[in-house]
C-alpha positions as CSV (number, residue, x, y, z in Angstrom):
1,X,20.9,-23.1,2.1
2,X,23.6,-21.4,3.8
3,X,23.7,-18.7,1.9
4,X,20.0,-18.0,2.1
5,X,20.1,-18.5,6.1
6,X,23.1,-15.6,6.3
7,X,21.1,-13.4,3.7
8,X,18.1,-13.2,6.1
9,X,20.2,-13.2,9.3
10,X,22.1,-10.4,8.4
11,X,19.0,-8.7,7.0
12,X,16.7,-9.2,10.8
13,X,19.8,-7.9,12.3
14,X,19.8,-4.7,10.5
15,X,16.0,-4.0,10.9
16,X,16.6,-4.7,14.2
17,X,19.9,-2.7,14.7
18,X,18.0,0.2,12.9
19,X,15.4,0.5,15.6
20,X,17.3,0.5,18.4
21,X,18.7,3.6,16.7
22,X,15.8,5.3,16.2
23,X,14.5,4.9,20.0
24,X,16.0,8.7,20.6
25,X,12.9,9.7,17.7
26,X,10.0,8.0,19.8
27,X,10.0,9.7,23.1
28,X,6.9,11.8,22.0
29,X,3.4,11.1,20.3
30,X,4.7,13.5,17.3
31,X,8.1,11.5,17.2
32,X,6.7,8.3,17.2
33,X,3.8,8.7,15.0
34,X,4.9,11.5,12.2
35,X,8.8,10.9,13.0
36,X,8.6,14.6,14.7
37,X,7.5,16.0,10.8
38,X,10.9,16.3,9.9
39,X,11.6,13.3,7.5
40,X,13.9,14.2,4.4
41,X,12.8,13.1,0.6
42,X,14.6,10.2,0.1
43,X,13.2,8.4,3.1
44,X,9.8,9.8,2.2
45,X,9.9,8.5,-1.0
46,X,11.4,5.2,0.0
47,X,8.9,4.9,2.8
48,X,5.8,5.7,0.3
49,X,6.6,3.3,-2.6
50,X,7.6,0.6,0.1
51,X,4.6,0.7,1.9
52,X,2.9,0.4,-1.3
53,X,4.4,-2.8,-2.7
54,X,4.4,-5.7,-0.9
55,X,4.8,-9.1,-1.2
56,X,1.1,-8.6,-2.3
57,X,1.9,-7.3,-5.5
58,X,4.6,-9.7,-6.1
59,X,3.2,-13.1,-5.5
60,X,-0.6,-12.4,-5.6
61,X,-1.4,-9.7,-8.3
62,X,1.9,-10.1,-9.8
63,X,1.1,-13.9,-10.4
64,X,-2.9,-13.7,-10.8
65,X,-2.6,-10.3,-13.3
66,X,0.2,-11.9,-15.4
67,X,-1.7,-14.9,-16.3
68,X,-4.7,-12.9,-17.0
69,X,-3.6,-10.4,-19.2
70,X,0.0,-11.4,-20.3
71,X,2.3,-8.8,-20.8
72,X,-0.4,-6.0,-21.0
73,X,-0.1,-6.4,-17.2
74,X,3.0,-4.3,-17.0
75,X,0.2,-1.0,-17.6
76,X,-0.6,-1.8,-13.9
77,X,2.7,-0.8,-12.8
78,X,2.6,2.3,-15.5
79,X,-0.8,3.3,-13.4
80,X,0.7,2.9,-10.3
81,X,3.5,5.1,-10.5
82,X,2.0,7.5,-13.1
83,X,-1.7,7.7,-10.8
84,X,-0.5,6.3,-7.4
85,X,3.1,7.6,-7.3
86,X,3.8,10.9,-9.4
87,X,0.0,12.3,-9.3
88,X,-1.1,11.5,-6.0
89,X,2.4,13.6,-4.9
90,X,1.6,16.3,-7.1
91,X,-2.0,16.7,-6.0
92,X,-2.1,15.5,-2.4
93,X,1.3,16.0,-1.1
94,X,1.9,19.9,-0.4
95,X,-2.0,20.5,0.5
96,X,-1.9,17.5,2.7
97,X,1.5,18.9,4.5
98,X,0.2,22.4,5.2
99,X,-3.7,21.3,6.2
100,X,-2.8,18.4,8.9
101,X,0.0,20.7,10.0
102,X,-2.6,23.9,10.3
103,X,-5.2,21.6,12.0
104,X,-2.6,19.2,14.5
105,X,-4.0,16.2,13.1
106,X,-1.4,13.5,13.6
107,X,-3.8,10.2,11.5
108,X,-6.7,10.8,9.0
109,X,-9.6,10.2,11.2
110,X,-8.4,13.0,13.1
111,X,-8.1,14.7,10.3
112,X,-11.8,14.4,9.4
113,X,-12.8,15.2,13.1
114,X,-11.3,18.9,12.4
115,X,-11.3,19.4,9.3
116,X,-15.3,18.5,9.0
117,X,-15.4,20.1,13.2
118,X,-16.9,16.5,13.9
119,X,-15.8,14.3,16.7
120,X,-18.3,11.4,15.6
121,X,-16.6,10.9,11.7
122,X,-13.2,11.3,13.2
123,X,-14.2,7.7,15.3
124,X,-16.4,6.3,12.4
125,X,-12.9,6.8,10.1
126,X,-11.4,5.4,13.2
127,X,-13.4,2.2,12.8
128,X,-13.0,1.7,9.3
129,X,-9.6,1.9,9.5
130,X,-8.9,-1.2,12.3
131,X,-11.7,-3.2,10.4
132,X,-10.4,-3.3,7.0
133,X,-6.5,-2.7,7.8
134,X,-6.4,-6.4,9.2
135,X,-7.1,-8.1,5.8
136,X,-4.7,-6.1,4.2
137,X,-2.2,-7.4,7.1
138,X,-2.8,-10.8,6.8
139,X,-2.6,-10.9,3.0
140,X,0.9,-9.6,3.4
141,X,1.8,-12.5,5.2
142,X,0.1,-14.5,3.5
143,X,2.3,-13.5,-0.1
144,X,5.4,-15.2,1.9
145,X,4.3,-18.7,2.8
146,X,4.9,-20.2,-1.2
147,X,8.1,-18.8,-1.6
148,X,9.3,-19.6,1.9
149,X,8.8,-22.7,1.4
150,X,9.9,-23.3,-1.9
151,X,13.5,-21.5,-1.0
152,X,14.2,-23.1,2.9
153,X,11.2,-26.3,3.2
154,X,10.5,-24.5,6.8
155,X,6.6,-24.3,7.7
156,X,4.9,-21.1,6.9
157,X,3.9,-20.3,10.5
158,X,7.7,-20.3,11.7
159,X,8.2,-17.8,9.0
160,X,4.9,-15.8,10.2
161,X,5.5,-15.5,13.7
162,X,9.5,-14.8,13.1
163,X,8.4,-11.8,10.4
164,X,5.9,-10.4,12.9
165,X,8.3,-10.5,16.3
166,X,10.9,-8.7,14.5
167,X,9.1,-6.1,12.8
168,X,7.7,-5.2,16.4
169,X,11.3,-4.8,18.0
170,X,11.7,-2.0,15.5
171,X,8.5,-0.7,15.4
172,X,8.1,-0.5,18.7
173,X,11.4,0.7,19.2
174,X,11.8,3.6,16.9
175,X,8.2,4.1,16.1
176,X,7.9,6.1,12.8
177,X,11.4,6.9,12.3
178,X,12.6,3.1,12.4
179,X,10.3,2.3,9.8
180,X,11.5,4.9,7.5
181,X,15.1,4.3,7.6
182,X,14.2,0.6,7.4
183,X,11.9,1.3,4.6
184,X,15.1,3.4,2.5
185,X,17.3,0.4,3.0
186,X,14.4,-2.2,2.1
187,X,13.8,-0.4,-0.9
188,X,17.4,-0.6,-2.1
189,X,17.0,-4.4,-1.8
190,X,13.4,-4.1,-3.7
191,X,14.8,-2.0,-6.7
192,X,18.3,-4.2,-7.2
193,X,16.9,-7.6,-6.7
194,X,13.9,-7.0,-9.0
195,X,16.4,-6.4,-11.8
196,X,18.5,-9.3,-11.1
197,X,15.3,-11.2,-11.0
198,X,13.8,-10.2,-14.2
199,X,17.5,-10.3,-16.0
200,X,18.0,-13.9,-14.7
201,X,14.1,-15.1,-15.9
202,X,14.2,-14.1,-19.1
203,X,17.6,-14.8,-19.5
204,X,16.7,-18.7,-18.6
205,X,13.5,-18.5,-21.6
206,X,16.4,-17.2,-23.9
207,X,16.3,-13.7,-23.5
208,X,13.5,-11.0,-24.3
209,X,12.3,-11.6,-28.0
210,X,12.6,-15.2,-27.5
211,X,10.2,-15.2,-24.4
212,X,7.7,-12.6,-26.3
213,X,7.8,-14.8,-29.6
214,X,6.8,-17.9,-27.3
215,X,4.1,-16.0,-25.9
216,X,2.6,-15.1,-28.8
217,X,2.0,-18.4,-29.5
218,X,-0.1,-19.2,-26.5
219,X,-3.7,-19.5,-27.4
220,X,-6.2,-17.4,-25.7
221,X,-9.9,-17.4,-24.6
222,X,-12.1,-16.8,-27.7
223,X,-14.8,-15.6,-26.3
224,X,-12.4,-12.7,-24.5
225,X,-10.5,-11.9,-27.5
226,X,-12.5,-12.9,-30.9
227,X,-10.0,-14.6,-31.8
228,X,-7.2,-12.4,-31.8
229,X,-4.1,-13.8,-32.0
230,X,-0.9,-13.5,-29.8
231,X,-3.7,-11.8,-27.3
232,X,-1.0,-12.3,-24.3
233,X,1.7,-9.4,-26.2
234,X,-1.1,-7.4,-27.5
235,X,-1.0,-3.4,-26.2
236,X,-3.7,-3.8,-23.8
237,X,-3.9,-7.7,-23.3
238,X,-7.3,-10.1,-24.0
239,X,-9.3,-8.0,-21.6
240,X,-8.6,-4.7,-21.4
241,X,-12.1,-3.2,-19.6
242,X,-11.0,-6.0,-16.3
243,X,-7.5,-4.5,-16.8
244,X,-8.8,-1.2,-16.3
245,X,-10.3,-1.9,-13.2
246,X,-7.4,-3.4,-11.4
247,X,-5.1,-0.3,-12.5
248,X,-7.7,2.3,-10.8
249,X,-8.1,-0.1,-7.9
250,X,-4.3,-0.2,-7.4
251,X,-3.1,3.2,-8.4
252,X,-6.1,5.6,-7.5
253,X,-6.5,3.1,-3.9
254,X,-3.3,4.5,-2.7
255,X,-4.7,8.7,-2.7
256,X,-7.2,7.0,0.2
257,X,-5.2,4.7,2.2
258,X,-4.1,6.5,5.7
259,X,-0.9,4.5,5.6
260,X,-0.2,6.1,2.7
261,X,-1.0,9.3,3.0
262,X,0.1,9.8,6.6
263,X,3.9,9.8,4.7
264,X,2.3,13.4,3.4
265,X,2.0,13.8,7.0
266,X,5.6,13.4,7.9
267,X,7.8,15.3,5.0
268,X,10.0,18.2,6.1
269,X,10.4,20.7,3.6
270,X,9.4,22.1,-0.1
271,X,12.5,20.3,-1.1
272,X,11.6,17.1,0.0
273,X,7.7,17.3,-2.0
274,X,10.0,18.2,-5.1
275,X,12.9,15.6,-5.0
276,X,10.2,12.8,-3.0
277,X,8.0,13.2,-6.2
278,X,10.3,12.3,-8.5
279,X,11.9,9.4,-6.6
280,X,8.6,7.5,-5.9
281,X,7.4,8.0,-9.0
282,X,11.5,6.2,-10.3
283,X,11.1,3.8,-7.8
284,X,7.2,2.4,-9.1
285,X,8.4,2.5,-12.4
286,X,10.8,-0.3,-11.5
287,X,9.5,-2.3,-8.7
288,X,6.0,-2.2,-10.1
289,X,6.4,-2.2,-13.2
290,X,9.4,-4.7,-12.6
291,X,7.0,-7.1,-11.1
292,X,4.0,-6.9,-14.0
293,X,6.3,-7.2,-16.5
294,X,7.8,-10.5,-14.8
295,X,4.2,-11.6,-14.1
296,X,3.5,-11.4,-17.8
297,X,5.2,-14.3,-18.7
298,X,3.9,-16.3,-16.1
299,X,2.6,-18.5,-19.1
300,X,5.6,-19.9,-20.0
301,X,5.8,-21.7,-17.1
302,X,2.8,-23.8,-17.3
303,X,3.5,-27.0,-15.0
304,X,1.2,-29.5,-12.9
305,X,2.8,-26.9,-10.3
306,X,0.7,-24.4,-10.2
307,X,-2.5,-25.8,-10.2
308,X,-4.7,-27.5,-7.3
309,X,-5.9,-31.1,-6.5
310,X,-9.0,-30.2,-8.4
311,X,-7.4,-28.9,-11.3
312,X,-8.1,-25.1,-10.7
313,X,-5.2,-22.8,-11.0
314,X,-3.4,-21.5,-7.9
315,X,-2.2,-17.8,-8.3
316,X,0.0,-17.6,-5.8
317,X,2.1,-20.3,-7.0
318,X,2.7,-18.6,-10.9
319,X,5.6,-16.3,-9.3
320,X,7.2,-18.7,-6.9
321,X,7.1,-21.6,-9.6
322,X,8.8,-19.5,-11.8
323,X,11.7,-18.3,-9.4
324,X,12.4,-22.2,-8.3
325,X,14.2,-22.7,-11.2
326,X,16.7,-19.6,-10.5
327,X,20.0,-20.1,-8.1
328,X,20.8,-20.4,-4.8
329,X,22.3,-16.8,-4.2
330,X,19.3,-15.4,-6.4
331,X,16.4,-17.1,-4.8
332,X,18.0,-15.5,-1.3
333,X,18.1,-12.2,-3.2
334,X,14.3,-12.6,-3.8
335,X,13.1,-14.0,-0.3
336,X,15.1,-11.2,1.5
337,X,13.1,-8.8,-2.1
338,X,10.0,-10.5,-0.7
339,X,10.3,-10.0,2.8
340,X,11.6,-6.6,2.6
341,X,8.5,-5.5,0.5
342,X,6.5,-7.4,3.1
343,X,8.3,-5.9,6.4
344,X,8.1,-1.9,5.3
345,X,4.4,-2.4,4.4
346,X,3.7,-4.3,8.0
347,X,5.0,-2.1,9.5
348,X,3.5,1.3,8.1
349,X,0.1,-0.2,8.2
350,X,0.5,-1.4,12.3
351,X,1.8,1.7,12.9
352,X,-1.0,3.6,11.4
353,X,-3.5,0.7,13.0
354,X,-2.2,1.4,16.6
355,X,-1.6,5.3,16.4
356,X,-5.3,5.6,14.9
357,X,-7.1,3.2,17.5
358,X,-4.9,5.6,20.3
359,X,-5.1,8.8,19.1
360,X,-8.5,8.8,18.1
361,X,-10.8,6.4,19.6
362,X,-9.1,5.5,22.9
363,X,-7.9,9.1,24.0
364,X,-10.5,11.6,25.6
365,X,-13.2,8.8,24.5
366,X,-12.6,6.0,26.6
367,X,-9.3,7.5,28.8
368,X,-9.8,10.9,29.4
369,X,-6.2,12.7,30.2
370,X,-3.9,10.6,28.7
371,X,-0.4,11.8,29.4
372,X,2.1,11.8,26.0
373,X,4.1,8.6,28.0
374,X,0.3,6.5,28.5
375,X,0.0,7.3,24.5
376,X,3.1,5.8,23.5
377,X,2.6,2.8,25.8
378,X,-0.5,2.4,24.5
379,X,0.5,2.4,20.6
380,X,3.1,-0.4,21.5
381,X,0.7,-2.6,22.9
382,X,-1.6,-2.2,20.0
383,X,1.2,-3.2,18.1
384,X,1.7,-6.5,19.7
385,X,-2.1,-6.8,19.3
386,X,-2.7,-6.0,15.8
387,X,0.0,-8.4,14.6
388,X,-0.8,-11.0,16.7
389,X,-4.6,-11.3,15.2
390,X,-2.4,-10.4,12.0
391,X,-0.5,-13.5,12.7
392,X,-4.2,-15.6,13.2
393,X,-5.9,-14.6,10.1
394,X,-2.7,-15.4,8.2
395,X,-2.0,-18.6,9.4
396,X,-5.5,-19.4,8.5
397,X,-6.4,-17.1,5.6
398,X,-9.8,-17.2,4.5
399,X,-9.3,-16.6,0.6
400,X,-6.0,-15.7,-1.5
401,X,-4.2,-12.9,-2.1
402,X,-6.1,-10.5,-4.5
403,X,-9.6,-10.7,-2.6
404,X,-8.2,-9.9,0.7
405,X,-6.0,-7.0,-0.6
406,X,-9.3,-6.2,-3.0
407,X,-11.4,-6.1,0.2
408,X,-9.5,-3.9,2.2
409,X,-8.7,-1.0,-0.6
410,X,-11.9,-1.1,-2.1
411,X,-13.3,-0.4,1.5
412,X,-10.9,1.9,3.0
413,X,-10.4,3.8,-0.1
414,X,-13.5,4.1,-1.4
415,X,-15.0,5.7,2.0
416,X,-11.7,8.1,2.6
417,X,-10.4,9.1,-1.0
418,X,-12.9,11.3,-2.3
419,X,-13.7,12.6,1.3
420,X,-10.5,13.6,1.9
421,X,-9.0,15.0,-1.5
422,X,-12.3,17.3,-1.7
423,X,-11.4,18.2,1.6
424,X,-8.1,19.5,0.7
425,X,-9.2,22.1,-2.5
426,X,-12.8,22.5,-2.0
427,X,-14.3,24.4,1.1
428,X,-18.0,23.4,0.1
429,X,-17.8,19.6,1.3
430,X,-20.3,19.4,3.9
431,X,-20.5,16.5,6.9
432,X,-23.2,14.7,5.2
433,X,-21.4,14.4,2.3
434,X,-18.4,12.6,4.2
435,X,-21.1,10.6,5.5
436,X,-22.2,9.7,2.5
437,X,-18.8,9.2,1.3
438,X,-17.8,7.1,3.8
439,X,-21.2,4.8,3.5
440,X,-21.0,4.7,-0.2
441,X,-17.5,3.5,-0.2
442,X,-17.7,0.3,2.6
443,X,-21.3,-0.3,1.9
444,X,-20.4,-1.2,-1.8
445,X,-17.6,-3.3,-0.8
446,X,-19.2,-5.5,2.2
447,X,-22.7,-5.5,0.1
448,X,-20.7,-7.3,-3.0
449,X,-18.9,-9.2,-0.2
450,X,-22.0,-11.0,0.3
451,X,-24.2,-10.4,-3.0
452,X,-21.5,-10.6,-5.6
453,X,-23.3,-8.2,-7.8
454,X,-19.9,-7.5,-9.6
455,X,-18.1,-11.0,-10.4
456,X,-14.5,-9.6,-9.0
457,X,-13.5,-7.9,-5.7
458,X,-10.4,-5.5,-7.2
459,X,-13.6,-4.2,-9.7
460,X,-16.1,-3.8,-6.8
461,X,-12.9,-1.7,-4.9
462,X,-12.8,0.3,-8.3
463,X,-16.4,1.1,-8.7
464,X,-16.6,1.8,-4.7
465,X,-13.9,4.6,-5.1
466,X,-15.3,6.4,-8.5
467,X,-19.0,6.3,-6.3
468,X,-17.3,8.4,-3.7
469,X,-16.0,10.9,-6.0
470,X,-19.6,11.3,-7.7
471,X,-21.6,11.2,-4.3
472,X,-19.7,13.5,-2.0
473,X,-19.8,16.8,-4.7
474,X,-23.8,15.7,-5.3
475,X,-24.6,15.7,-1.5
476,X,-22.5,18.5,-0.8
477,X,-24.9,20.7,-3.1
478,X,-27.9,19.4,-1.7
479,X,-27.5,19.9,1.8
480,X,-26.7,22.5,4.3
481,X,-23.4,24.4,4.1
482,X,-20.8,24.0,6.7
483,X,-19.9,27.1,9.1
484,X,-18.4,29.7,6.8
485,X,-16.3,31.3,9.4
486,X,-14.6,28.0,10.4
487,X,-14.1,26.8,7.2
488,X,-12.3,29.9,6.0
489,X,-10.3,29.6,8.9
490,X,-9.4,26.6,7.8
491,X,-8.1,27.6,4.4
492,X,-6.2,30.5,5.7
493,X,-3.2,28.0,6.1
494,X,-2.8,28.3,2.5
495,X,-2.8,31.9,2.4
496,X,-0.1,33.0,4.9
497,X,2.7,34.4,3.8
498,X,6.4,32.8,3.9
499,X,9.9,33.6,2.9
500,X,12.0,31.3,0.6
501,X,15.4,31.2,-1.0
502,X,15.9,32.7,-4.4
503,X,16.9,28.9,-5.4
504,X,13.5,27.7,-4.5
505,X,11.5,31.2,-6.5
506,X,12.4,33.7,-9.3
507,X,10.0,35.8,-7.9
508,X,10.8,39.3,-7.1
């Protein structure tokens, strides 16, 4: 115990030393939002692929996806750095730089309001975002509470309310620029401790082929499989169309999520696109992948544990279950894993909860003149309020893990992704196809909310982002064409002309 107690103390001490800092970065709306668009790649990529993977991934889907599909699970984590890492830099990253920079938007809704010239999407956007970024803030919470109390016996709301002060110091403090430079040295912890974790797992089911030869021997659902045998270490697992679904959910979510893609936002330089691709897309390999590939032999640790009063199966327990078993000074390493994964994504998604309600639904709309200091002030207290009804839901969450995180993605993703990519290439997306974008993606999501017409929320999420990328080319060529001039305006940022080193271009 007392090496768990000095792991974590030593780790709230750094978060918090880090933003005190970084207060010298958040004296201005630019600063404290976009960390004055002069991050470097390392913490670029460090802060993407953190605020990706949370405690989320590594207790709920992690757990839930492991059981499912055995080891073909591991495919998720192959989609999400392959789709939602190394493609989403490739084909968002640079356009996304140059565009927001061109227009001054600082969040994606205000993006939208220039972009599309339309002050009514960029507060509809607004919207969206502080509905649907709560779920996803209470299900990162909610990941903790098992493994909390498997590894110190303390309540889960002690751990709750302790995880949510301290990730407001820095926050607060240091505004974009603390949660960075936190998020770099949270993802060291992330990529080490997921390999010791892994290492010491299998190493306990005596080592890898031993632990796949068991598997294989685990009988699976007939009517899934036909029968086929050692379904759980087959290539694509007994379901591979439900498998499918959860990997476009989790790796094609991320191009629409504005805590995401704000990072875009932030970078620096044509160095830091190139060297930032390559280290998010390393660092989703392991902690992603990492994690599927532990969650894959979730089976092997079939126990009384892990199942309810009724008899039903509790996915969130699968991981924590398995880690009980592991030592002291490990099962440290993996709450201070845990709530590092946890902390970097809070963070980024209150951050882009309070800068978006500011910036573009509360400025000029309900206080007209607000002064750079009133801004500020006024993202900080949003701060305090979005984690403290963070802190509600999660002390009472409404369902587990997967449907809240399901929920939010399918929602926020499915209205902004296809929206916002078109917006970046194509100079034909009119307003009513963002409209139409944007009902298409939450309409599907809160109408299978309450229908169920598709049995699983991570599939509904799936089908609610491909709509958008069918509907918003279809209405865009069926109604009237946005303003020419303004549009080509627009695109010119593109165009201009700029002078680079002969390291960075062969050309003459």
């Amino acid at each position: 115990m007392g090496i768990k107690i000095i792991l974590l103390v030593a780790f709230f001490a750094v978060m918090a030393g880090v933003g005190i800092y970084s207060r010298r970065h958040a004296t201005s709306v630019d600063g404290f939002v976009l960390g004055g668009r002069s991050v470097g790649p390392w913490l670029t990529a460090f802060a993407y692929g953190t605020s990706y993977f949370s405690a989320v991934v590594f207790v709920g889907y992690a757990g839930q996806f492991g059981w499912k599909y055995g080891i073909a699970s591991t495919w998720i984590g192959i989609g999400n750095a392959v789709i939602g890492s190394l493609l989403a830099w490739v084909v968002l990253g640079r356009r996304t730089k140059i565009m927001t920079q061109h227009l001054g938007s600082k969040t994606m809704p205000d993006f939208f309001g220039q972009r599309y010239d339309s002050k009514a999407l960029k507060i509809a956007a607004s919207v969206i975002v502080f509905i649907f970024l709560i779920p996803y803030t209470a299900s990162v919470y909610n990941g903790l509470s098992r493994l909390f109390e498997m590894a110190f016996h303390i309540p889960y709301s002690w751990c709750v309310i302790a995880m949510a002060a301290f990730t407001a110091v820095y926050v607060i403090l240091g505004g974009y620029m603390a949660t960075a430079i936190n998020d770099f040295i949270q993802g060291i912890i992330m990529l080490a401790g997921i390999v010791a974790v892994i290492a010491a797992v299998l190493s306990g089911q005596g080592g890898f082929m031993n632990a796949i030869s068991e598997m294989a021997q685990i009988p699976s659902d007939v009517a899934l499989t036909q029968g086929q045998p050692g379904a759980f270490t087959s290539f694509f697992g007994p379901d591979p169309v439900n498998l499918l679904g959860v990997v476009i959910l989790t790796s094609l979510g991320t191009w629409g999520l504005p805590q995401m893609i704000g990072k875009f936002y932030a970078i620096k330089d044509e160095k830091s696109i190139n060297t930032g691709t390559v280290i998010s897309t390393l660092f989703a390999v392991v902690v992603s992948g990492g994690c599927y590939f532990l969650g894959g032999f979730g089976r092997l640790f079939d126990s009384p544990a892990i199942y309810d009063d009724a008899g039903n199966i509790v996915y969130d327990s699968i991981i924590p279950h398995m880690l009980s078993a592991l030592p002291d000074i490990l099962i440290g390493i993996v709450v201070v894993l845990v709530l590092s994964a946890s902390m970097s994504t809070l963070s980024s998604l209150v951050l882009t909860s309070s800068s978006t309600m500011t910036l573009d639904l509360i400025k000029d709309n309900v206080v007209k003149g607000m002064s750079e200091k009133k801004q500020i002030v006024t993202m900080q207290a949003l701060i305090v309020f979005f984690l403290v009804v963070s802190v509600v839901i999660a002390l009472d969450p409404p369902t587990f893990i997967a449907q809240l995180m399901g929920i939010s993605w399918g929602a926020l993703a499915g209205a902004f992704l296809a929206p916002f990519m078109y917006g970046l290439y194509w100079k034909g997306v009119t307003r009513a196809a963002v409209w139409a974008g944007f009902i298409a993606g939450v309409g599907i999501t809160v109408a299978n909310m309450f229908i169920g017409f598709i049995e699983s929320p991570i599939n509904a999420g799936a089908a609610a982002m491909v709509a958008g990328l069918i509907v918003v080319p279809v209405v865009s060529l069926i109604t009237p064409k946005p303003d020419k001039k303004k549009v080509e305006e627009i695109f010119t940022c593109y165009d201009e002309k700029v002078t680079i080193s002969r390291k960075r271009s062969l050309q003459e």
